[in-house]
Structure formats: structure tokens, C-alpha cells
TIVO-2410 file (N, C-alpha, C; in nm, 3 decimals):
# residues 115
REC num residu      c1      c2      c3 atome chaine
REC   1      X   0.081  -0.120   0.000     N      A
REC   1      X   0.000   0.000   0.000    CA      A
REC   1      X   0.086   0.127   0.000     C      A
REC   2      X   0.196   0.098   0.039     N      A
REC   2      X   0.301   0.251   0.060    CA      A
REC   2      X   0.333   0.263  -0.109     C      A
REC   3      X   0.360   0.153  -0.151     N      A
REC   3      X   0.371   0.203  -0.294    CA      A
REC   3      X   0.264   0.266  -0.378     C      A
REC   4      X   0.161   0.231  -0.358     N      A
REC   4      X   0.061   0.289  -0.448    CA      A
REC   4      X   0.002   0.423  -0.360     C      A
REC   5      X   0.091   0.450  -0.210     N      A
REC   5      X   0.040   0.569  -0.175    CA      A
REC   5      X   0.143   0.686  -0.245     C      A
REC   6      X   0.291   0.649  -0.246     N      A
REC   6      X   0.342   0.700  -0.358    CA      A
REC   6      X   0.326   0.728  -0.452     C      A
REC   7      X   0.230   0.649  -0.552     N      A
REC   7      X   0.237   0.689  -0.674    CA      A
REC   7      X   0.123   0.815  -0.653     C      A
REC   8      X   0.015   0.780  -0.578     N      A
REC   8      X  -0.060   0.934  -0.549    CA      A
REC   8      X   0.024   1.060  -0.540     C      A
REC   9      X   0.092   1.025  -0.409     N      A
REC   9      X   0.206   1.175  -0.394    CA      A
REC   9      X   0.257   1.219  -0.531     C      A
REC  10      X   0.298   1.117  -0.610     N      A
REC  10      X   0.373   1.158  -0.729    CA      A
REC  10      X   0.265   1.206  -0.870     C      A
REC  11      X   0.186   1.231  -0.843     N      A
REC  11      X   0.032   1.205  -0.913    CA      A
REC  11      X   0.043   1.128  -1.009     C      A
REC  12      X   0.058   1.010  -1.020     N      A
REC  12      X   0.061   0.891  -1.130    CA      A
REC  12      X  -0.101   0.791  -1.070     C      A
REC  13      X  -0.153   0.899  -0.999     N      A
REC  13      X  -0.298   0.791  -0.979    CA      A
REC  13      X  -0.421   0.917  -0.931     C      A
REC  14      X  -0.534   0.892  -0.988     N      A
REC  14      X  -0.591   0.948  -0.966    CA      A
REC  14      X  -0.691   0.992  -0.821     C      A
REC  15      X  -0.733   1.036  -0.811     N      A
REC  15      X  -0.860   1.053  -0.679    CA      A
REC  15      X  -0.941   0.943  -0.683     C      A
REC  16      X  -0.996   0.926  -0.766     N      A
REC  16      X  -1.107   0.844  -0.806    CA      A
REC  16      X  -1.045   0.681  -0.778     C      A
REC  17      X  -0.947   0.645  -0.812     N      A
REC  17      X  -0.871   0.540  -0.787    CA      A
REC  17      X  -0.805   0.495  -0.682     C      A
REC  18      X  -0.802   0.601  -0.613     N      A
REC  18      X  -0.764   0.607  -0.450    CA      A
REC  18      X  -0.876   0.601  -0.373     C      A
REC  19      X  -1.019   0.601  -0.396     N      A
REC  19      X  -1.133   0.609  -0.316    CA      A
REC  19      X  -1.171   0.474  -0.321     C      A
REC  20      X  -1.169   0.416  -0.457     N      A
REC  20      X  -1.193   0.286  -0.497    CA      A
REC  20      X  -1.133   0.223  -0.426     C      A
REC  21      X  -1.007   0.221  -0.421     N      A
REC  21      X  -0.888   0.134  -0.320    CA      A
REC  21      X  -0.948   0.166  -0.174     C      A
REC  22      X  -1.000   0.264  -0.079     N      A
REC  22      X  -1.043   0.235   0.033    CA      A
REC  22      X  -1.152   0.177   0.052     C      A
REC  23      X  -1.223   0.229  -0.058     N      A
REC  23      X  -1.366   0.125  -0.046    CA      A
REC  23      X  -1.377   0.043  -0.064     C      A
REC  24      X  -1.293  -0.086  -0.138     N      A
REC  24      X  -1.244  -0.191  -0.163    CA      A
REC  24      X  -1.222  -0.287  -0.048     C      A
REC  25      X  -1.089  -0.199   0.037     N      A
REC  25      X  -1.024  -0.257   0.133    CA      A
REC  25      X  -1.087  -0.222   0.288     C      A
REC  26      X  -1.196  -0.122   0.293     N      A
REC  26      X  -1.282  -0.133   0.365    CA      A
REC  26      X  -1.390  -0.190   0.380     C      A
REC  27      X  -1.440  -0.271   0.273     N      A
REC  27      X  -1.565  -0.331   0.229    CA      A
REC  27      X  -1.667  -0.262   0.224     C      A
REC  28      X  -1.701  -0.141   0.193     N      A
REC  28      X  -1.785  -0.038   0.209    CA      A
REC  28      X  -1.836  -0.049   0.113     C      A
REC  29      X  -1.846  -0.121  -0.036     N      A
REC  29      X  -1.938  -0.126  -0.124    CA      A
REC  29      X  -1.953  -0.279  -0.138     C      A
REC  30      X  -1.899  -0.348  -0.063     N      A
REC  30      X  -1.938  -0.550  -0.053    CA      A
REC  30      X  -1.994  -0.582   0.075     C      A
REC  31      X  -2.030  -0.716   0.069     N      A
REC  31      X  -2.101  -0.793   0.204    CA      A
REC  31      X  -1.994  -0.870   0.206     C      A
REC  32      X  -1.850  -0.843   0.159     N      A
REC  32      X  -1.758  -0.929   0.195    CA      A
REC  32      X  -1.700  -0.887   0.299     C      A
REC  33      X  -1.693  -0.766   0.380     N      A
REC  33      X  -1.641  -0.752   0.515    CA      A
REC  33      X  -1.491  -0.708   0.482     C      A
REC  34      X  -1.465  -0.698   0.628     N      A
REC  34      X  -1.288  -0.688   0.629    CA      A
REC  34      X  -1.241  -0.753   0.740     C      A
REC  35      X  -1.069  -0.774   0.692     N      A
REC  35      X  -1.010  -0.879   0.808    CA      A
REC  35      X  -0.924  -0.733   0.858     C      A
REC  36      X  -0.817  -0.796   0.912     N      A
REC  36      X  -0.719  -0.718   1.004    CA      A
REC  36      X  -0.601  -0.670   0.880     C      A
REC  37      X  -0.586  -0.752   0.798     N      A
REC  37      X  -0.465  -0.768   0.708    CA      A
REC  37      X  -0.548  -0.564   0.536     C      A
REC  38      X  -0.662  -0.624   0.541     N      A
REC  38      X  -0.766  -0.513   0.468    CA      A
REC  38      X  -0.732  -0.404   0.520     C      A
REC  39      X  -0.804  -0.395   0.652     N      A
REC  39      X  -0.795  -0.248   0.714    CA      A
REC  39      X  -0.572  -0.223   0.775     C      A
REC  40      X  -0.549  -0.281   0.780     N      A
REC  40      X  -0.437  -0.254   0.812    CA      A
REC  40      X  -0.370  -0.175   0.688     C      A
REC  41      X  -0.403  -0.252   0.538     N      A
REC  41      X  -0.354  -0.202   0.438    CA      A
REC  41      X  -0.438  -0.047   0.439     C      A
REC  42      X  -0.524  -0.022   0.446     N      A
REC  42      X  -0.580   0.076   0.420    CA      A
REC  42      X  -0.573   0.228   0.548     C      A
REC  43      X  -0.482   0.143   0.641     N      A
REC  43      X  -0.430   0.252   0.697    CA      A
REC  43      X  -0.262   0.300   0.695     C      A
REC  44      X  -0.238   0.241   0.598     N      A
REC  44      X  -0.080   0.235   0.574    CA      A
REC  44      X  -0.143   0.303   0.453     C      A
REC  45      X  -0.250   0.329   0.340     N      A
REC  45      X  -0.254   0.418   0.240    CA      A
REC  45      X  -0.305   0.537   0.299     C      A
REC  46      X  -0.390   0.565   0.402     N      A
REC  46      X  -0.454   0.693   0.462    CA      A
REC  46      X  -0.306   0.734   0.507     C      A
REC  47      X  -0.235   0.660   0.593     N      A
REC  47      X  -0.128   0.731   0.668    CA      A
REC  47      X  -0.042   0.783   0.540     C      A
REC  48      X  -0.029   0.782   0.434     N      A
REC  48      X   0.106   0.797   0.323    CA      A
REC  48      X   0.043   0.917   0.242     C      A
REC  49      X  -0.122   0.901   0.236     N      A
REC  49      X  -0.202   0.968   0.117    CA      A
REC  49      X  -0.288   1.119   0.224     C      A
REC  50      X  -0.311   1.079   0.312     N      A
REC  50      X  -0.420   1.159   0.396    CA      A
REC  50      X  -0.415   1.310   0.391     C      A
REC  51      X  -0.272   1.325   0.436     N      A
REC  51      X  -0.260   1.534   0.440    CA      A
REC  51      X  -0.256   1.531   0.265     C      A
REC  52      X  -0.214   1.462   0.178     N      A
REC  52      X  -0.210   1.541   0.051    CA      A
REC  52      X  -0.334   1.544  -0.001     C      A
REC  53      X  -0.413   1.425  -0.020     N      A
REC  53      X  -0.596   1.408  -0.026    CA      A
REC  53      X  -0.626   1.505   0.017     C      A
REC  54      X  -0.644   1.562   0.172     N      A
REC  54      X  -0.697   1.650   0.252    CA      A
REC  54      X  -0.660   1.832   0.182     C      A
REC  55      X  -0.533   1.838   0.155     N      A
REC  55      X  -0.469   1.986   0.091    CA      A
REC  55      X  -0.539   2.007  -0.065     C      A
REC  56      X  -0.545   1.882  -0.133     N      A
REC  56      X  -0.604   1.892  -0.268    CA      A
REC  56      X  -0.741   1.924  -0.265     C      A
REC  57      X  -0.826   1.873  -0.199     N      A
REC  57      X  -0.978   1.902  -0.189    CA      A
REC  57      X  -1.007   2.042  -0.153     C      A
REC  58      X  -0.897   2.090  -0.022     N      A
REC  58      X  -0.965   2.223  -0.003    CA      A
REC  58      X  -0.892   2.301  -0.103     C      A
REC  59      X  -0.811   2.275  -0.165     N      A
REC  59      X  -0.776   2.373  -0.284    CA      A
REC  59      X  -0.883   2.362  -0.381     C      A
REC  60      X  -0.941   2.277  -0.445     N      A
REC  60      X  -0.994   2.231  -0.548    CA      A
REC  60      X  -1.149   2.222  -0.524     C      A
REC  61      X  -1.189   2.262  -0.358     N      A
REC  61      X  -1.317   2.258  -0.327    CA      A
REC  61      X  -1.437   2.166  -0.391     C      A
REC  62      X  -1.385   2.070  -0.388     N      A
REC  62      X  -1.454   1.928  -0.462    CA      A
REC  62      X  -1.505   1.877  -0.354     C      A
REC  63      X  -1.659   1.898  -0.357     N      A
REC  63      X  -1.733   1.835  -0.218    CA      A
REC  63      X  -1.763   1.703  -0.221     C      A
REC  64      X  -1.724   1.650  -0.366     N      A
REC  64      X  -1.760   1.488  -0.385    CA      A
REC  64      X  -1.662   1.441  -0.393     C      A
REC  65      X  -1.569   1.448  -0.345     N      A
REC  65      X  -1.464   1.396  -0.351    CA      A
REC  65      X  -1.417   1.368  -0.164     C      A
REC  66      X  -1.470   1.525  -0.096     N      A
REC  66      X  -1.486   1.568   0.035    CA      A
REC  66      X  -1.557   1.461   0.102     C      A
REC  67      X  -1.694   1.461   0.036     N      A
REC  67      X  -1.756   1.344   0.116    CA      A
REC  67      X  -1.698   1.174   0.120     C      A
REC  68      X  -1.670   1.163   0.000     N      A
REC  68      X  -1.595   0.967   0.033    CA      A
REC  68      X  -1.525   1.003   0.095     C      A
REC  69      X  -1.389   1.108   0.119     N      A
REC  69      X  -1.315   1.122   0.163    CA      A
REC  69      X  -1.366   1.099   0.347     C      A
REC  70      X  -1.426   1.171   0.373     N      A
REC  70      X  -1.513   1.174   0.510    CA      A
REC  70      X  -1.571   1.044   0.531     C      A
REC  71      X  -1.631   1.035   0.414     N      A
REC  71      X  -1.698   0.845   0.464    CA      A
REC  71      X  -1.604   0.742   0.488     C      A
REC  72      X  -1.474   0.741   0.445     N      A
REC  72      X  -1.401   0.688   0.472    CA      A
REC  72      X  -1.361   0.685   0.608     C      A
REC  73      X  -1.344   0.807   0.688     N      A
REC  73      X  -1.289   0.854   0.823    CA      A
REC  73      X  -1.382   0.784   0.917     C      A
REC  74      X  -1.516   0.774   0.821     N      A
REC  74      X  -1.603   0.774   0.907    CA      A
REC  74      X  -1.654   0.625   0.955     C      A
REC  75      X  -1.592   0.525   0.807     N      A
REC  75      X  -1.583   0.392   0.859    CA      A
REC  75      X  -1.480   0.340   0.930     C      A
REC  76      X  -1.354   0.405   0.933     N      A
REC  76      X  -1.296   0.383   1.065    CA      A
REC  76      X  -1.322   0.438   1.173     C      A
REC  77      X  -1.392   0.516   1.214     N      A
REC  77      X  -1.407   0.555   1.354    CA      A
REC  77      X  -1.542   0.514   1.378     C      A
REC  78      X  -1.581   0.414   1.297     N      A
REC  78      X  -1.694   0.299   1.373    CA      A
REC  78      X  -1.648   0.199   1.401     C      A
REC  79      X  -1.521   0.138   1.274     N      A
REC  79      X  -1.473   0.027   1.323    CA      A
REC  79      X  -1.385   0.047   1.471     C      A
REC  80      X  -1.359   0.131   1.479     N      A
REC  80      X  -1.296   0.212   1.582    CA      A
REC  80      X  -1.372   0.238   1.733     C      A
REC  81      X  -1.501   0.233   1.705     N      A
REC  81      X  -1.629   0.255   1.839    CA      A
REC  81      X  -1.639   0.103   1.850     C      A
REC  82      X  -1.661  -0.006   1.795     N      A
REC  82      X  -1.660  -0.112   1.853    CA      A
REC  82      X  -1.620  -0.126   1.940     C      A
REC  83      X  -1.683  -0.212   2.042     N      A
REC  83      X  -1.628  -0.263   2.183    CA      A
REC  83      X  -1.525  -0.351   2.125     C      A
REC  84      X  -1.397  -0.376   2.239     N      A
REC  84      X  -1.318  -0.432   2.219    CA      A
REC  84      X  -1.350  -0.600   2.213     C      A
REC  85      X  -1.446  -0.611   2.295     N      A
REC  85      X  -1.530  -0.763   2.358    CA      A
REC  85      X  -1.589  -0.829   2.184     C      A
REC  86      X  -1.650  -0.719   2.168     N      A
REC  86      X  -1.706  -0.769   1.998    CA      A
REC  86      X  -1.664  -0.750   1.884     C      A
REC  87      X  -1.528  -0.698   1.861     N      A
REC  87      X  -1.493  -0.679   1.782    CA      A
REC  87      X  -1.421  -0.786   1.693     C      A
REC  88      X  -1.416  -0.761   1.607     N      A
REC  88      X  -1.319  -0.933   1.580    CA      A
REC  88      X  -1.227  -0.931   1.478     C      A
REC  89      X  -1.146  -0.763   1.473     N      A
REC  89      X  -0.984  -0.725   1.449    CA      A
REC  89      X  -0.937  -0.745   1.610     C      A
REC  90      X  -0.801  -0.745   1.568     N      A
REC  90      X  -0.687  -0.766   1.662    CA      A
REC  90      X  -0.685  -0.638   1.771     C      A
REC  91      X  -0.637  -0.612   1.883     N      A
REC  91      X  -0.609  -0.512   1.948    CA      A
REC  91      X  -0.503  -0.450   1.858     C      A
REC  92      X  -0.438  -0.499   1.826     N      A
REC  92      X  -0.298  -0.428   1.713    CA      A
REC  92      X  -0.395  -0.359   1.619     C      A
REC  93      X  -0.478  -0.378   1.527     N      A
REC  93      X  -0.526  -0.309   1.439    CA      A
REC  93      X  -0.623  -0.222   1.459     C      A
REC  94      X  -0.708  -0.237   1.638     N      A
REC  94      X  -0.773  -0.133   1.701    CA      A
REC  94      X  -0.686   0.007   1.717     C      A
REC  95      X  -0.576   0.001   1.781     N      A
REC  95      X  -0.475   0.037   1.783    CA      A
REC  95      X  -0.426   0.155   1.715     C      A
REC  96      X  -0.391   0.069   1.605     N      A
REC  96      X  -0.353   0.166   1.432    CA      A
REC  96      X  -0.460   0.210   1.363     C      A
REC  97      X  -0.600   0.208   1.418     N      A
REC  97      X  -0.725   0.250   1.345    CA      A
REC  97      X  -0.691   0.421   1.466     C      A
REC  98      X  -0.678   0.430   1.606     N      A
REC  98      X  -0.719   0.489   1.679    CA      A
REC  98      X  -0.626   0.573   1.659     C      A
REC  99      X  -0.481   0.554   1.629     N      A
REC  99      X  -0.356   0.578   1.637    CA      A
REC  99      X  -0.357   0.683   1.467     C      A
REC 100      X  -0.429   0.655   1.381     N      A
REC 100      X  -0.425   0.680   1.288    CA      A
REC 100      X  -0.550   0.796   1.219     C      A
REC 101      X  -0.655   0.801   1.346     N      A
REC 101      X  -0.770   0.869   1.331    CA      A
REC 101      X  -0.719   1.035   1.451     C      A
REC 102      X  -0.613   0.982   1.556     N      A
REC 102      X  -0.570   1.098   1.645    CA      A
REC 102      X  -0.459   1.162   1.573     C      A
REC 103      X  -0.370   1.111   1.447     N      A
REC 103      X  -0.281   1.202   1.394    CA      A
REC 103      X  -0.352   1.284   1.285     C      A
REC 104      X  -0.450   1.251   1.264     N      A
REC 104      X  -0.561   1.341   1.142    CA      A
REC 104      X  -0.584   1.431   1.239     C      A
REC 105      X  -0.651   1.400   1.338     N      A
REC 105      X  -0.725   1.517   1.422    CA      A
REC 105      X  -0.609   1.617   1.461     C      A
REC 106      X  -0.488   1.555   1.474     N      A
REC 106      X  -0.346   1.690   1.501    CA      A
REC 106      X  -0.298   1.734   1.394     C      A
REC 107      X  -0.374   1.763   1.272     N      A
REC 107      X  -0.295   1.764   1.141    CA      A
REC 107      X  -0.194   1.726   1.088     C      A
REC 108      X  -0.183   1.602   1.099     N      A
REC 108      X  -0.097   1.462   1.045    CA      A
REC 108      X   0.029   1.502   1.099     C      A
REC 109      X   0.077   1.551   1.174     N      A
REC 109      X   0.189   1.623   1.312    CA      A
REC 109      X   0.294   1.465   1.268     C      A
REC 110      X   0.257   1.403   1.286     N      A
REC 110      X   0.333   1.231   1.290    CA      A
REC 110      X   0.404   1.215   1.140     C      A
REC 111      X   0.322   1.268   1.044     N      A
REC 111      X   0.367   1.243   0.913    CA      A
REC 111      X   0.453   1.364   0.889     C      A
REC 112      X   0.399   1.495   0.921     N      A
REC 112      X   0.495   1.585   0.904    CA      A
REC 112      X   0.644   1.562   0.979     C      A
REC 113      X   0.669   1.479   1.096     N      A
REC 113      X   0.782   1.491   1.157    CA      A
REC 113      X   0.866   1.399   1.064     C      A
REC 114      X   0.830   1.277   1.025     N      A
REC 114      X   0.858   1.179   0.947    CA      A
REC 114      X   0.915   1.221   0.782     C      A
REC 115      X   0.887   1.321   0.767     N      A
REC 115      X   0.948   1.360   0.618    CA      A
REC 115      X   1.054   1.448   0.625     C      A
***
């Protein structure tokens, strides 16, 4: 997933193809669900893709693009409200869902130190 979050940074992929890929790996348009190995990938592409996604939209004021973007946030911080008792990802991937929804809320502070 770091590679194809690269090729975003580098714009060799589009928006539209990057939404597909979370909704994919979130199961947000199947009744096929997700495992730990899905959402894990898909937070290793939010963590690589997220502040540049986020800077392009409000430049470009694309509210449909705004909203998957948001629906996305928004299916992890349900998978994320699950009780730990019923959930049936790993504490590791509770973790990196929670871990990964509090560096958005600090304006990706974690990714900026990292570059």
C-alpha cells in the first residue's frame, strides 16, 4: 500500500482510484467484510495519502470527492467505536485505526515529523 500511496504523492494515480482502493479494502461497497490484514492495508494508504488528499480538496473545493473522503474517516471511527469484547480485528489493528484517526485530528503532526 506505501507504494501505491506514492504513486498518489507523485500524481501517477488518480482521486477516483484512490477512493476505490479504500472502499475496496474497507468493504464499504461488498457484504464481503474486512479482516485485520484489509484495514491494516488501508491505513498504511490513509497514513502515506491523507494530508495530501486532505490539501487537494480544499484547494480544489470538490465536495464529492470531500464526502468519500469523510466516509471513509467515518468507517474507521466505527470500526474504531466497537467494543473491544465484539470486535473481531486484533487489538494491534484497534490500535492503528485509533492511532491513525488521532494524527488526522493533530494535522498529520506524525507524518509531518517523518518527512
Amino acid at each position: 500500500m506505501k507504494f501505491v500511496g506514492e504513486l498518489y504523492t507523485q500524481f501517477l494515480i488518480i482521486d477516483k482510484i484512490i477512493l476505490n482502493i479504500f472502499e475496496s479494502l474497507l468493504g464499504m461497497n461488498s457484504a464481503a467484510g474486512t479482516n485485520d490484514d484489509t484495514i491494516e492495508g488501508a491505513i498504511l494508504l490513509i497514513n502515506k495519502v491523507g494530508i495530501k488528499f486532505e490539501e487537494k480538496i480544499k484547494k480544489q473545493r470538490n465536495p464529492d470527492a470531500g464526502a468519500q473522503f469523510e466516509a471513509i474517516y467515518t468507517q474507521f471511527a466505527k470500526l474504531r467505536d466497537i467494543p473491544k469484547e465484539e470486535s473481531k480485528h486484533s487489538l494491534r489493528v484497534q490500535l492503528l485505526i485509533k492511532n491513525m484517526l488521532e494524527n488526522r485530528e493533530s494535522g498529520w503532526k506524525k507524518n509531518n515529523q517523518e518527512d
